[in-house]
C-alpha positions in Angstrom: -20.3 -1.7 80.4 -17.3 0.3 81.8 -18.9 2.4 84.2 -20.4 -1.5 85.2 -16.6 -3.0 85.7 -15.7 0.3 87.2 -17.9 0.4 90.2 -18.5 -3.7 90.0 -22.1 -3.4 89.4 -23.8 -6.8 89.7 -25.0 -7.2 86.6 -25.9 -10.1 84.0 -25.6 -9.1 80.8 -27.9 -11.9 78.8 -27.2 -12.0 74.8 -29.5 -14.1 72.5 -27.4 -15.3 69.4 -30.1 -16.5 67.3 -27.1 -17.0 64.7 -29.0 -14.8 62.3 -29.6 -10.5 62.2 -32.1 -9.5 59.7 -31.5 -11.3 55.8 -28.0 -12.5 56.8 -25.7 -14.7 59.3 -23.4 -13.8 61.8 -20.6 -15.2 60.2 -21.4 -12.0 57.4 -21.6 -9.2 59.7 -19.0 -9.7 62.4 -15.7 -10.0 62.9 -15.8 -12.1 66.5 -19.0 -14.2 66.5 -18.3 -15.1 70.2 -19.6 -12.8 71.7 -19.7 -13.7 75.2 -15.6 -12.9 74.4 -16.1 -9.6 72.4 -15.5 -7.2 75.6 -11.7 -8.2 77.1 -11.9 -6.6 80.4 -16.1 -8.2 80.6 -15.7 -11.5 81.5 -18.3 -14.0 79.5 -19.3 -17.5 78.9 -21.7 -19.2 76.4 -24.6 -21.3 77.4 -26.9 -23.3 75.1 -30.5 -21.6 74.8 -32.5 -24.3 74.5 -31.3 -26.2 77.6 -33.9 -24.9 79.8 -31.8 -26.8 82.7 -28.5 -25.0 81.9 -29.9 -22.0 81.3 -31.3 -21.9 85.1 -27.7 -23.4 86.6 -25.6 -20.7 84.2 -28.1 -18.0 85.6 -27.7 -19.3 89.2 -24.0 -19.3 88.8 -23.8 -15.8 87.5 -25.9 -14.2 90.0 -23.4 -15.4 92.7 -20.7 -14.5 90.6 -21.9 -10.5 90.0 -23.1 -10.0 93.3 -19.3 -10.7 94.4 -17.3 -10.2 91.2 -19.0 -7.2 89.2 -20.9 -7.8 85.7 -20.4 -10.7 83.1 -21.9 -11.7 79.8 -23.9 -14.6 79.5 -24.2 -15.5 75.4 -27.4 -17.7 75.2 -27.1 -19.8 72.4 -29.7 -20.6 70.5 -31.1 -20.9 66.3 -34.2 -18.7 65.0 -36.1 -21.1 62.8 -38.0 -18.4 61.0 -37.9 -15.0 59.0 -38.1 -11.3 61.0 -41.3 -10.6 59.3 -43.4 -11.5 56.4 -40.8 -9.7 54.2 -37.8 -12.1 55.5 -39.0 -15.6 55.2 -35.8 -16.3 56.1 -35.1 -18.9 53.4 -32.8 -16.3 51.1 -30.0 -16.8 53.5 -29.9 -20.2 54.3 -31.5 -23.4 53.4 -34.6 -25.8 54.2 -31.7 -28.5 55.4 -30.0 -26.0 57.6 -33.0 -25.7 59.5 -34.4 -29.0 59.5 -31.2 -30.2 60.7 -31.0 -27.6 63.8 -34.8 -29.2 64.6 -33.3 -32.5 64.8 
């Protein structure tokens, strides 16, 4: 990422924050959850995930904006509705209602 900003590299950094890692949330294991802000010389903005139609204007916008500006973070938001794997079923963590909710 510094060598990007350096020599203005036009490039899209794209971040899926699936608001879960592997058994626990993100509020558990970092400090700055926004991550599109995490790097303060990397500029960054957030986008919801599952808005295929913002997801295509954000993308649209930051490819003009890298090939004249350098790189940027793009933070995709989105929610994982299941476990990792058959061992994480992904229900220690959080509940039924948490994730019948998000569906809604």
């Amino acid at each position: 990422m510094n060598l990007a900003l350096i020599h203005k590299v036009p490039l899209i950094y794209l971040l899926e924050n699936n608001h879960y890692a592997m058994g626990t949330s993100v509020e558990r294991h970092s400090h700055n959850t926004k991550y599109f802000k995490r790097y303060d010389s990397l500029p960054g903005i957030r986008v919801d995930g599952h808005n295929v139609i913002a997801m295509r204007e954000t993308m649209k916008w930051a490819k003009k904006y890298v090939l004249k500006n350098g790189p940027i973070i793009v933070e995709a938001e989105t929610y994982r509705y299941h476990g990792h794997s058959m061992s994480d079923p992904g229900l220690s963590y959080r509940s039924r209602e948490e994730i019948m909710s998000v569906r809604k």
